[in-house]
C-alpha positions, 0 to 999 in steps of 0.5 A: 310503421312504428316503433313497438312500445317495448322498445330494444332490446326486446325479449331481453328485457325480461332478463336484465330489466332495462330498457333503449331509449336512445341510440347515438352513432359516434362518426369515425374518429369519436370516442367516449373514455369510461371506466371499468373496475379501475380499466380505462376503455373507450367507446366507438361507434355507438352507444345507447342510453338506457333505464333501468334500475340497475347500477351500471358495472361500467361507466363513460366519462359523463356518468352514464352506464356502459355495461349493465349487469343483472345475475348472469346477464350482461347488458353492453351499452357501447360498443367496446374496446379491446380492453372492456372486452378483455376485462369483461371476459376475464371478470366473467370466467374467473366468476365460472372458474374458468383460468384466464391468461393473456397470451400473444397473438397466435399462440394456441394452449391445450391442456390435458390431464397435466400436460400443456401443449403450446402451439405458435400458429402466429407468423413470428417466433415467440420469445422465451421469456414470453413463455417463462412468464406462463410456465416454468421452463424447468417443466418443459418435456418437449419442444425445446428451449428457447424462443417458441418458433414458427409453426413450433409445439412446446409441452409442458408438465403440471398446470401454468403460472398466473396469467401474463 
């Protein structure tokens, strides 16, 4: 047995240049603060320590890289928060032209043609300045006013607000 010269992440170093030398596991409980494009995160779990020539996207409070960015590629170092994972994806689907908006747990948007379809999968109601935030009530043509209730659809015309 040994470890193979090209070292983790194998194949992948072809696409974003760099290189594992390290892997640490944090015990439960432990966790590193970093920054990304002014979001604060936190990394548990583990993290790698890696070469590269590539300047980290993200940071962990002692300067090292947390994620790596070469072309398209994306290279995590750390296992992330839900805010890293929300900013990461966000960051990366506005760069595809995708819209983005933050929505609560369990309510689902469809879009086709000029009408949205919102659908509450979630167990709670959801309230109606939630909804007001995304979409202008005045362009409501089905489902009512009010809080969005359990199991409930609402349709909306024309394309929603920013994001929440």
């Amino acid at each position: 047995f040994q470890i193979p010269t090209t070292l983790p992440p194998g194949g992948i170093q072809d696409l974003i240049g760099l290189k594992v030398t390290r892997v640490e596991s944090l015990t439960e409980g432990l966790t590193i603060e970093g920054t990304y494009a002014e979001t604060p995160f936190t990394a548990a779990r583990w993290r790698e320590f890696v070469e590269t020539d590539l300047v980290p996207m993200a940071k962990l409070a002692d300067g090292s890289g947390a994620v790596y960015q070469s072309g398209s590629v994306r290279y995590l170092a750390v296992w992330p928060d839900r805010a890293l994972m929300d900013a990461l994806i966000c960051d990366m689907a506005g760069a595809a032209g995708i819209d983005v908006r933050s929505m609560p747990d369990g309510l689902r948007c469809r879009q086709r043609g000029d009408l949205t379809f919102l659908t509450n999968y979630g167990p709670e109601h959801i309230a109606e300045d939630t909804l007001g935030a995304m979409f202008d009530p005045k362009n409501a043509v089905a489902g009512g006013q009010g809080a969005l209730l359990v199991g409930g659809v609402r349709i909306f015309r024309s394309t929603p607000s920013a994001g929440i």
